[in-house]
C-alpha positions as CSV (number, residue, x, y, z in Angstrom):
1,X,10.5,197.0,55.9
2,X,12.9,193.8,56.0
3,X,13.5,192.1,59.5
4,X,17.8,191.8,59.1
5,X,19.6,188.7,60.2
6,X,22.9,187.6,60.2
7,X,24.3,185.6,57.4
8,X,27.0,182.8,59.3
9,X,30.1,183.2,57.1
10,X,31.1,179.7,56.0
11,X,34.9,180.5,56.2
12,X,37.4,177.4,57.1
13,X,39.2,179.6,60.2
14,X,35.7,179.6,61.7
15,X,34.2,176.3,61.5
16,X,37.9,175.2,62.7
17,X,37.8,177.9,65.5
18,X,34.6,176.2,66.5
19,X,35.1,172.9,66.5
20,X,38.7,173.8,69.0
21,X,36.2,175.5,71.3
22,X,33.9,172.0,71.2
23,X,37.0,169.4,71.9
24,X,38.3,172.1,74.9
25,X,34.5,172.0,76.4
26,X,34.8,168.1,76.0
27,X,38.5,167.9,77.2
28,X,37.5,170.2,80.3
29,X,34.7,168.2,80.9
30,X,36.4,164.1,80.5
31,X,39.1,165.7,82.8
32,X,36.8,167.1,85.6
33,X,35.1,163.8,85.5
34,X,37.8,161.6,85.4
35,X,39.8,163.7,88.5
36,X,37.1,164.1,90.9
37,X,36.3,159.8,90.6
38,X,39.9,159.2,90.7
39,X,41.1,156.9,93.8
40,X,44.2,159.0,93.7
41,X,42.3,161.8,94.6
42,X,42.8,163.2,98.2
43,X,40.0,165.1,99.0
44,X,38.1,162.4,97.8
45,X,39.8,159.9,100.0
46,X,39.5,161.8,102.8
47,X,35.6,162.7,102.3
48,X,34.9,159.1,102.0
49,X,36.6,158.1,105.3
50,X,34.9,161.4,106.9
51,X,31.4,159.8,106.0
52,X,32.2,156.1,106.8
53,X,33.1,157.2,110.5
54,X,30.1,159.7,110.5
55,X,27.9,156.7,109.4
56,X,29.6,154.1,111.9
57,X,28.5,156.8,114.7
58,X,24.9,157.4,113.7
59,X,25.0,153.9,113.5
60,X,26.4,153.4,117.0
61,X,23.7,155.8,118.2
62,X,20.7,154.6,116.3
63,X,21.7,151.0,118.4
64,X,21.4,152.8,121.6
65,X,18.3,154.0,120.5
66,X,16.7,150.8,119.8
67,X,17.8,149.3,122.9
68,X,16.2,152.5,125.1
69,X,13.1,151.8,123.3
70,X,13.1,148.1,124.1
71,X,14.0,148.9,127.7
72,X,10.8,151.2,128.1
């Protein structure tokens, strides 16, 4: 008894088939990247300003904190 495998067919249309799918991965990829780091971005913006005034407030409260402490 033989174990079968599959022979890969060395035809052009496949190897050029192949390498489309490989620049589409890399083109979806680069462009994912380069959008979500974009300044132009909105949600990004927006996130970024979210955290800055969530980080001004813990901030604000880890202050009042300190001075309780050194009130006790």
């Amino acid at each position: 008894m033989s174990i079968p495998f599959y022979d890969f067919p060395s035809s052009p249309i496949l190897i050029i088939g192949a390498l489309g799918i490989t620049v589409a991965i890399a083109v979806f990829f680069v462009s994912y990247q380069k959008y979500f780091n974009s300044p132009l971005n909105k949600e990004g913006v927006e996130k970024k300003k979210a955290l800055i005034k969530e980080q001004k407030e813990l901030n604000e409260r880890l202050e009042k904190i300190e001075q309780d402490l050194k009130n006790l």
